[in-house]
C-alpha positions in Angstrom: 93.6 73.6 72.1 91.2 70.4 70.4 88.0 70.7 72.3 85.5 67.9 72.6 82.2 67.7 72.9 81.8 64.3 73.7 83.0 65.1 77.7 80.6 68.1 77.3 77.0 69.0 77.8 74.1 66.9 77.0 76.3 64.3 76.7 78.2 64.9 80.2 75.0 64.7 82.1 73.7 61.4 80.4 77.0 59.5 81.7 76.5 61.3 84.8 73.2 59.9 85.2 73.5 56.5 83.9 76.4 56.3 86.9 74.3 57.6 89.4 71.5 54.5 88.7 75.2 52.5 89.8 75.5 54.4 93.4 73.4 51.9 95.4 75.4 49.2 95.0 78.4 51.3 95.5 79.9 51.2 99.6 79.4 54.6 100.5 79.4 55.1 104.4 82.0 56.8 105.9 82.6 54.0 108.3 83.1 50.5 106.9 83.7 47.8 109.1 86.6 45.6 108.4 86.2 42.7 106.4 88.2 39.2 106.1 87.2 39.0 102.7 88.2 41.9 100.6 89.9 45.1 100.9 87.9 47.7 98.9 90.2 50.0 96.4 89.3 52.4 93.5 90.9 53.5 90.6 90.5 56.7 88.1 89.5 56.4 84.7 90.4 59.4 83.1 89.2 61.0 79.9 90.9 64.0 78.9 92.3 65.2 75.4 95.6 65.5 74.1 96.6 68.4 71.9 97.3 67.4 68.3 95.3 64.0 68.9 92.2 64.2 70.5 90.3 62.2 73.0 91.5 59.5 74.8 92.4 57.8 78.0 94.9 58.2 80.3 96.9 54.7 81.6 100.1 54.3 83.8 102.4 51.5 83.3 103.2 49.9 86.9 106.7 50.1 88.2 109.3 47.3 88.0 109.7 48.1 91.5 106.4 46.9 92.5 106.0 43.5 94.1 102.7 42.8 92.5 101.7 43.1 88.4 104.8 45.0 88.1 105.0 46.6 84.2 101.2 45.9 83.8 99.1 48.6 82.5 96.9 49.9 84.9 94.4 53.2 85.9 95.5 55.5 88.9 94.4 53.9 92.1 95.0 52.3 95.9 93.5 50.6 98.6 90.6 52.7 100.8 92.6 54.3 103.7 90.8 53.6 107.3 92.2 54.7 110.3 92.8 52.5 113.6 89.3 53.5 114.7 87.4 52.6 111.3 86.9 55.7 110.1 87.3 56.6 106.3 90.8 58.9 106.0 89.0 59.3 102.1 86.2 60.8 103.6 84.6 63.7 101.7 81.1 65.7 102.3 81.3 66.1 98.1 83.1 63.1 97.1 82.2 58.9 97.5 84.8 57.2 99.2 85.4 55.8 95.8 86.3 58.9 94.1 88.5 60.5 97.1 90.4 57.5 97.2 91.0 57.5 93.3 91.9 61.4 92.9 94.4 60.8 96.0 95.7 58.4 94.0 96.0 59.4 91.1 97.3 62.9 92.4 100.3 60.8 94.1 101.0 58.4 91.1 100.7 60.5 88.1 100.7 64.5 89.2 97.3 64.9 88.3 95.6 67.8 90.7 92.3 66.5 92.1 91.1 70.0 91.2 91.3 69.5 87.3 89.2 65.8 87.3 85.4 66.6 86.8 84.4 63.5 88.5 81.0 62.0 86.5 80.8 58.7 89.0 81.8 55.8 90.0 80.4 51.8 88.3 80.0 49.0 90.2 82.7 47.1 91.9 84.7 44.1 90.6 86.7 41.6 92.8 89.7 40.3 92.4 91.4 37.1 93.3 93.6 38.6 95.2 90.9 39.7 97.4 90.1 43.2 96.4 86.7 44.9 94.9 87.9 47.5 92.6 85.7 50.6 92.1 86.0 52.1 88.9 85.6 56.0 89.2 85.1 57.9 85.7 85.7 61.4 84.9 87.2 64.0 82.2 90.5 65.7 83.3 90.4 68.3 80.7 92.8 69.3 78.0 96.8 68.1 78.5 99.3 70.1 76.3 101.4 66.9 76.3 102.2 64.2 79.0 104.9 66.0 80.1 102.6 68.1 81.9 101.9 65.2 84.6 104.7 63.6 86.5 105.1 60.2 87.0 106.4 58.7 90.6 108.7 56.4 90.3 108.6 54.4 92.9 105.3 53.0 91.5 104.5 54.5 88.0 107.5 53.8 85.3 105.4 55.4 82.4 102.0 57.5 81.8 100.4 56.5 78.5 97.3 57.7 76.6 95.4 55.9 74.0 92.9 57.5 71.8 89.7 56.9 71.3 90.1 56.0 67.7 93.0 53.6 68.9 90.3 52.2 71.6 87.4 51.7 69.3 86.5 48.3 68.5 88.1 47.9 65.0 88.8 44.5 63.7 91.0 42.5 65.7 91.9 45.0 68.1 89.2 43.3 71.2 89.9 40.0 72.0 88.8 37.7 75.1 90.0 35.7 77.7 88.1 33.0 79.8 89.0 32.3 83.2 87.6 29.7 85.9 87.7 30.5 88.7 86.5 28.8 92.0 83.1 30.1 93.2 83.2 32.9 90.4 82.2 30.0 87.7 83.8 30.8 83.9 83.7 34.5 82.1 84.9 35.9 79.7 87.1 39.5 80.1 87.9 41.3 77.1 91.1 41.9 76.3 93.2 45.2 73.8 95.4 42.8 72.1 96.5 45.2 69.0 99.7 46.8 70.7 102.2 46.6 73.4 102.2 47.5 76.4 99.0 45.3 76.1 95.4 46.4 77.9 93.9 43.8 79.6 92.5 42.2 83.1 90.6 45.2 85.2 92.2 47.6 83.7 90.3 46.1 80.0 87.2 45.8 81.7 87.2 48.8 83.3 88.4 50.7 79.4 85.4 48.4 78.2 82.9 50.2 80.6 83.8 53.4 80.3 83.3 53.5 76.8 80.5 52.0 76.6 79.5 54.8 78.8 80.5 57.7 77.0 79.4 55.9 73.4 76.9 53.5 74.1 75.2 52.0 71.0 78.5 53.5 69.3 80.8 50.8 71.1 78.3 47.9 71.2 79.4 44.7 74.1 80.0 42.0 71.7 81.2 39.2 74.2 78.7 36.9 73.0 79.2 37.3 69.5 82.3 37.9 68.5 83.8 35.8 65.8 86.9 34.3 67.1 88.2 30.9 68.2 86.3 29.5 71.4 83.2 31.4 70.4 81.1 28.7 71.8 82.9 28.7 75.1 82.2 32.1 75.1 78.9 32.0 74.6 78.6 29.6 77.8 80.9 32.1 80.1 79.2 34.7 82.0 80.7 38.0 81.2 82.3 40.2 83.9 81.9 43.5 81.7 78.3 44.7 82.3 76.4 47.8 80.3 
């Protein structure tokens, strides 16, 4: 089986920190009171390696059956569960809220066993305009045989997917970006995989965006504000939602 280092070691504990300098502005307490605003969710990012290609990302394709972003690429995930007192049903002495709720999640959506995710941390929150801040959580999930190995529910996952590294890195063409405006957010720019179908983008791109900038840092440099592609200069004015 393909081992890689890059989920290992030195290099391990450096993502482990740098997401640890994210953890206080992270919601952590176990009791959260309820809020008009937004719902607070988290999804799994998981690195792992597939044998015969290497490192990569794992991705589910929403179900058709789904009322919202059905067919959309997405990360394992859900809403936070509270229960009718306000307590956290996600709770964990070793685990965030964040990362409970996203190996739950991703154990109900994909088959993946909480046991085999060596979570490194959880980023910072993005909200939504449907009213939801969206905690990435970011870990390695080991070494996968083939996909067949996880099992998809269908009543919300149609597809699992994995795209390598070398698929994800940013040649030529491959990132693009999209600018939005939206009321009381202002105008930014999100980046967007544009080189293949089923196609990467929204959270889910931002959240791919972070987390290899994480595990590669100078390697998979943020070029939001200087990329060479039409609307550069409106670019250039948007505030970007991916951060380092």
């Amino acid at each position: 089986m393909h081992r890689c280092h890059l989920f290992e070691g030195a290099n391990r504990l450096r993502c482990i920190e740098a997401l640890q300098k994210q953890a206080q502005r992270l919601p952590h307490p176990v009791s959260v009171p309820a809020s008009a605003d937004h719902r607070q969710a988290s999804v799994l990012v998981p690195f792992c390696v597939l044998k015969d290609v290497g490192p990569g990302l794992l991705y589910t394709v929403r179900s058709g059956q789904l009322r919202s972003h059905s067919g959309q690429v997405s990360f394992p995930g859900g809403v936070r569960e509270l229960n009718s007192t306000g307590r956290d049903c996600d709770s964990d002495l070793e685990l965030s809220w964040a990362a409970a709720t996203a190996l739950r999640e991703a154990e109900e959506e994909i088959g993946l066993s909480a046991g085999r995710v060596d979570v490194w941390g959880a980023h910072r929150s993005h909200t939504t305009s449907a009213k939801f801040a969206v905690t990435p959580v970011i870990g390695y999930c080991g070494e996968l045989a083939s996909l067949s190995e996880l099992r998809a529910n269908p009543d919300e996952v149609s597809l699992v997917l994995f795209r390598s590294l070398e698929h994800l890195l940013d040649k030529p063409g491959a990132w693009g970006y999209t600018v939005f405006d939206r009321p009381g957010y202002g105008r930014y720019a999100v980046p967007v995989l544009r080189d293949q179908l089923p196609r990467i983008w929204g959270l889910t791109a931002v959240f791919t965006f972070v987390a290899l900038r994480l595990l590669l840092g100078p390697e998979f440099p943020q070029r939001l504000n200087r990329m060479q592609i039409e609307g550069e200069a409106v670019l250039k004015k948007s505030k970007p939602l991916v951060g380092s």
